[in-house]
C-alpha positions in Angstrom: 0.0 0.0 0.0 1.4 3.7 -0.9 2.1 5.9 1.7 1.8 9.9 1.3 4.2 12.0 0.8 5.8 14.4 3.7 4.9 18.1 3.3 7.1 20.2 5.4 5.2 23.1 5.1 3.2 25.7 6.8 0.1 24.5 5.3 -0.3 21.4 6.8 -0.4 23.4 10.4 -4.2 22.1 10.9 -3.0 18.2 10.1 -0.3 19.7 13.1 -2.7 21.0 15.6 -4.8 17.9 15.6 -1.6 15.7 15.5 -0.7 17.6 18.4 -3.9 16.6 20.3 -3.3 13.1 19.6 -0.1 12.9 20.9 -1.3 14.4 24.2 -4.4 11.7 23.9 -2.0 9.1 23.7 0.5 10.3 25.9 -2.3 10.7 28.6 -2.7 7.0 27.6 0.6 6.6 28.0 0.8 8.1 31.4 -2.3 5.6 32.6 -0.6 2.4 31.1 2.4 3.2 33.2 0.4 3.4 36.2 -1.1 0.3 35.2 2.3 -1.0 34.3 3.6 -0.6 37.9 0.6 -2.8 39.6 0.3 -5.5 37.2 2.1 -8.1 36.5 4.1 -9.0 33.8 1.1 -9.9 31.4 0.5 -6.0 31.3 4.1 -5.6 28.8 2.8 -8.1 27.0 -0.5 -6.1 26.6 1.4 -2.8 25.6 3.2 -5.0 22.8 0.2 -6.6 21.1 -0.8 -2.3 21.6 2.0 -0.9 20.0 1.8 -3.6 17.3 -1.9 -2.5 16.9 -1.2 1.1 16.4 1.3 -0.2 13.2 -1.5 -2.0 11.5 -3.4 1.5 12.4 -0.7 3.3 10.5 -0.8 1.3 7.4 -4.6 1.1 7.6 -4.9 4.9 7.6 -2.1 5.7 4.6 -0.3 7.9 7.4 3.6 8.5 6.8 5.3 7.5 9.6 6.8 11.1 10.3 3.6 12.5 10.0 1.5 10.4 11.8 2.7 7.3 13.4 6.3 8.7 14.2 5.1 11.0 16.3 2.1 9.0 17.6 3.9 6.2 19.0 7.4 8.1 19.8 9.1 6.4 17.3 11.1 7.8 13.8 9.8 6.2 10.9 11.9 5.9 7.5 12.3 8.8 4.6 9.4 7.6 1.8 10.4 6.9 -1.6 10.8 9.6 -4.2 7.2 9.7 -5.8 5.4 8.0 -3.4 1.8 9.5 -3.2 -1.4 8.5 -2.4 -4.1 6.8 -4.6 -6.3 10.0 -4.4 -3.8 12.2 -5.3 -2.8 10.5 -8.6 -4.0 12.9 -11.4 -4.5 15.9 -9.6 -0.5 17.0 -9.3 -1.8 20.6 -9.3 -3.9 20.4 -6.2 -1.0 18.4 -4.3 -0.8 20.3 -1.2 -4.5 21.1 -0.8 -5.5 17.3 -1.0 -3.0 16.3 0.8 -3.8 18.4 3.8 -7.5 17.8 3.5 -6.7 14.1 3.4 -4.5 14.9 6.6 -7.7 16.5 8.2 -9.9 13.3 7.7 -6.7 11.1 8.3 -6.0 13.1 11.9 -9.7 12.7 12.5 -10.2 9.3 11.5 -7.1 8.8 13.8 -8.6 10.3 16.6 -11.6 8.0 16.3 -9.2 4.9 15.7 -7.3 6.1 19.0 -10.9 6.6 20.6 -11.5 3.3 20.0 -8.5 1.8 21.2 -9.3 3.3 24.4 -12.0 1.5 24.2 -10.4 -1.2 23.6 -7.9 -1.2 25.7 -10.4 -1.0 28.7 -12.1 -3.7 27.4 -9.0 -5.4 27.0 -7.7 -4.6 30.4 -11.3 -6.0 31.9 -11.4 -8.9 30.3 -8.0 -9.4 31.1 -9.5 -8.5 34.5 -11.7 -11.3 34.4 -9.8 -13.6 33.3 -7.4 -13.5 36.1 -10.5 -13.2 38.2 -11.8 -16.6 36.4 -8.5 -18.1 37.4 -7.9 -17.3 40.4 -11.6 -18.5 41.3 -11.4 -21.8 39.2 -8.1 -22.3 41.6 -9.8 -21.5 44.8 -12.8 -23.7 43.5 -10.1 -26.7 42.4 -8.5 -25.9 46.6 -12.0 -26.2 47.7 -13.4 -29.6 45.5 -9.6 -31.1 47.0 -10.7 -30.2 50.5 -14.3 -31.0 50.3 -12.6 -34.7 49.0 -10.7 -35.0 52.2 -13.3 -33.4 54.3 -15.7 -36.0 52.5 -13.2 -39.4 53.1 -12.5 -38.0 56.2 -16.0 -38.1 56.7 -17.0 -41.1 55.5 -13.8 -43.0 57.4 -15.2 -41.5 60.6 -18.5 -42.8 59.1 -17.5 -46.1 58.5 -15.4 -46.1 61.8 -19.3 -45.5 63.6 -20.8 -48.4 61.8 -18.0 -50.8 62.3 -18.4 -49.4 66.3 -21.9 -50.2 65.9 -21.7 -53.4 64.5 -19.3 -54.7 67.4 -21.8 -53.7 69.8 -24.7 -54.7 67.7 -22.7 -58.0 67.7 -21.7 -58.1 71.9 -25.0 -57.6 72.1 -26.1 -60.4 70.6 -23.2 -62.6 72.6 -24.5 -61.6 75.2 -28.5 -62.3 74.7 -27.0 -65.6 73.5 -25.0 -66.3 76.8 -28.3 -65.2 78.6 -30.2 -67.4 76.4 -27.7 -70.0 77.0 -28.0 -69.4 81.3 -31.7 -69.3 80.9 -31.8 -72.6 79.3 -29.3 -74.0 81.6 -31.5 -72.9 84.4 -35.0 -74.3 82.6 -32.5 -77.8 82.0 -31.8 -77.9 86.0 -35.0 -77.0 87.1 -36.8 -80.4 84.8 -33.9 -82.3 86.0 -34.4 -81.2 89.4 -38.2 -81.6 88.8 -37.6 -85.0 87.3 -35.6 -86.0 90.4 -37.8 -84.7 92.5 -40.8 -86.9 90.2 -38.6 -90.2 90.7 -37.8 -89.5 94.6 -41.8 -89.1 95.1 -41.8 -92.0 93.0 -39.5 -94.1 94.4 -40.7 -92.6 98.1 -43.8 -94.1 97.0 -42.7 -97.5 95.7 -40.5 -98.1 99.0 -43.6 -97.3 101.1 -46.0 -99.3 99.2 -42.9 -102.4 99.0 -42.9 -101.5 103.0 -46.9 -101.9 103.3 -46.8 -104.6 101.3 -44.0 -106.2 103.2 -45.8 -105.3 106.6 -49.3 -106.7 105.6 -47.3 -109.7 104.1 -45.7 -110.5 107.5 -49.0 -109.6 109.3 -50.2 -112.3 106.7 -47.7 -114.5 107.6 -47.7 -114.4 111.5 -51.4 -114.8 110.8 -50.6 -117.6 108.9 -48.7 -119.1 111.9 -51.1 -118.6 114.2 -53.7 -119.9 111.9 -51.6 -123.2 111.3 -50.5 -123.1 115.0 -54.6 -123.2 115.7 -54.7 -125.7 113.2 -52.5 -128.1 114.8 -53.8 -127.1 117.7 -57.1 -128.1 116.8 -55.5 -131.5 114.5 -53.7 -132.4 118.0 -57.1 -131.5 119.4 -58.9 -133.3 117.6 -56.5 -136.4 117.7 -56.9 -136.3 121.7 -60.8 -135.6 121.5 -61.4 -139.7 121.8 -59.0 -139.3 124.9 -60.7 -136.2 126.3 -64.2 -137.9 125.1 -62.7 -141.1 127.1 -61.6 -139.1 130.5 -64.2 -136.4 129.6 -66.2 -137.0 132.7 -62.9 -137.8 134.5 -61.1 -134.7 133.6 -63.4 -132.3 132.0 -63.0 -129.2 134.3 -59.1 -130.0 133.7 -59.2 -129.7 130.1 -61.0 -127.1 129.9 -58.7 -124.9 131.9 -55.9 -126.5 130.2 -57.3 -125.9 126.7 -58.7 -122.8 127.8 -55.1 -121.1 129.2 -53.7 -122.6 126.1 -56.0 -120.5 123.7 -55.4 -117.4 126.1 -51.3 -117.9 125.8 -51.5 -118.6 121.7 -53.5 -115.6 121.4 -51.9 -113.4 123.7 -48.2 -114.4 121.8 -50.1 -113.0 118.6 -51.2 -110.2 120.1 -47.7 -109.2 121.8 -46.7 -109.8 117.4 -48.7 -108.2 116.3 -48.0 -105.2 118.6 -44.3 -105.3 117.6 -45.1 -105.3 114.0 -47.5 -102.1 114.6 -44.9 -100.3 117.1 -41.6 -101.3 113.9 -44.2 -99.7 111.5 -45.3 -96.1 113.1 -41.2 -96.4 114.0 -41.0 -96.0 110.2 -43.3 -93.7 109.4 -41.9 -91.6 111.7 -38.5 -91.7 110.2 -40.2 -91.6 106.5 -42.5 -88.1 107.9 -38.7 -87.1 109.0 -37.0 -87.5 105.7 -39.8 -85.9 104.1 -39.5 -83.0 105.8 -36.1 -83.0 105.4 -36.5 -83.4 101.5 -39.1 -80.2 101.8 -36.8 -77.9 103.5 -33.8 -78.9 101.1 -36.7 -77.9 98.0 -37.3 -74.6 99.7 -33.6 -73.7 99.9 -33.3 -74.7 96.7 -36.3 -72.6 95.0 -34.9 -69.9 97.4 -31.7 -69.9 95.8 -32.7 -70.4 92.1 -35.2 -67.3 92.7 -31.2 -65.5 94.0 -29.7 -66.2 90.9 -32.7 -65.0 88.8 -32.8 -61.7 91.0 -28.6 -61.7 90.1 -29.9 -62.6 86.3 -32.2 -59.7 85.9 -29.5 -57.0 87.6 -27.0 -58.1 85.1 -29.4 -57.6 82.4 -30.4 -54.1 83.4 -27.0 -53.1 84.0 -26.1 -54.5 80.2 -29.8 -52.6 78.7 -28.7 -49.7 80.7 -24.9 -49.5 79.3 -26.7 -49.7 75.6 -28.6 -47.2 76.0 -25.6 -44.4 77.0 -24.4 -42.3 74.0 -22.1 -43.3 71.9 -18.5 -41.2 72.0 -16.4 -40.4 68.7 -13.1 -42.2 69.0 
């Protein structure tokens, strides 16, 4: 793209005036990037180079000559332009050089004015976004800080979590041990109390037996001395009966003799069965006395013994409540 020609002279003092405003535009900008320059970091340099290279492609955009326009825009010296170098709307109209050329400054200068306006513009926008990008950042860092600590807070959490349930499920399962050991006692105790009531079934039992065995053997004996006596009376009477012809021969002789004779003899046979017969009732009430003795005995040892079973289910139950009680107590964080 041609550039214009330089024109040194006084007429061009209008494309001066408003170059002169630009440069104090830019060098107020100038003065507010430093400022800038001094609190940011080092992506602000960076920012006033992509700027400067900005204003070039202004320069060539615009047709300025680089003494004219972007020389003394930027604060830099631009190049001496070729010999016939001039602008597309001065071609043909050699005689109205210098008025063209300073009209085409006025619209230039102005049209630079609105390009620096806009850079302005830019440049804030720039320097916002910029803004907010570093805002963005900083923020997706704090949020990355926050999603590592939630993590930890959250394992941290759920250890402690899981360190509760395993807690939980110990005591759930002591618990259990010990409703099983306490199932176990209770069934121990149920176990000696039908043996003990089965024992107690077979002593009545056998308590029974041995009395019936000893009625049976008393009534048997009373049989049998009864026996005795009846076979003694029956010999008796078979020897009486054998001397009957002899006492039916002296019967007249000795009949108030035999009677008396016969009659003590009957007396002493049934007195000796009487005097039996009183021993064998005196041995038996000797026996029920001792039985009624060892029964009561056997009572008093079943008292103490429901006394002491009813002890141990009084200690039972105290245990329990003490274990119920210990369940129900909150629970600590360890």
């Amino acid at each position: 793209m041609q550039k214009f020609k330089p024109n040194t002279n006084a007429r061009s003092s209008s494309a001066s005036r408003k170059l002169g405003q630009a440069r104090r535009l830019e060098s107020k900008d100038s003065q507010r990037s430093n400022s800038k320059q001094t609190q940011q970091s080092s992506g602000s340099n960076a920012s006033n180079i992509r700027r400067r290279n900005k204003d070039y492609e202004l320069l060539n955009k615009v047709n300025l000559p680089s003494e004219v326009g972007g020389g003394i825009l930027l604060g830099i010296s631009g190049g001496a332009p070729k010999e016939g170098a001039t602008s597309l709307s001065a071609r043909g109209k050699k005689h109205d050089y210098t008025i063209d050329k300073e009209e085409a400054s006025d619209d230039i200068t102005e049209k630079k004015l609105q390009v620096l306006n806009q850079k302005k513009g830019v440049d804030v926008d720039f320097d916002v976004i910029s803004n907010r990008l570093d805002k963005l950042e900083k923020e997706i860092q704090v949020s990355n800080e926050n999603e590592e600590n939630l993590k930890l807070k959250a394992i941290e959490q759920e250890q402690w979590h899981q360190s509760i349930q395993k807690n939980k499920d110990e005591l759930i399962q002591h618990k259990k041990q010990e409703q099983l050991k306490i199932k176990q006692q209770q069934q121990r105790i149920e176990e000696e109390r039908s043996v003990i009531k089965e024992e107690r079934q077979k002593a009545q039992q056998q308590r029974e037996e041995e009395l019936k065995q000893k009625q049976r053997q008393g009534l048997e004996e009373k049989y049998d001395n009864l026996d005795m006596v009846m076979q003694y009376r029956h010999k008796v009477q078979i020897k009486n009966q054998k001397l009957a012809k002899v006492i039916d021969e002296q019967f007249y002789q000795n009949l108030d003799y035999k009677k008396q004779k016969q009659g003590e003899q009957i007396d002493s046979n049934k007195q000796r069965a009487l005097h039996e017969l009183d021993e064998m009732e005196s041995s038996e009430k000797t026996q029920l006395k001792v039985l009624e003795k060892l029964k009561k005995q056997e009572l008093e040892l079943i008292q103490q013994l429901e006394d002491q079973l009813e002890k141990e289910e009084e200690a039972q139950q105290r245990y329990n409540d003490a274990i119920q009680l210990g369940s129900t107590l909150p629970q600590t964080k360890t």
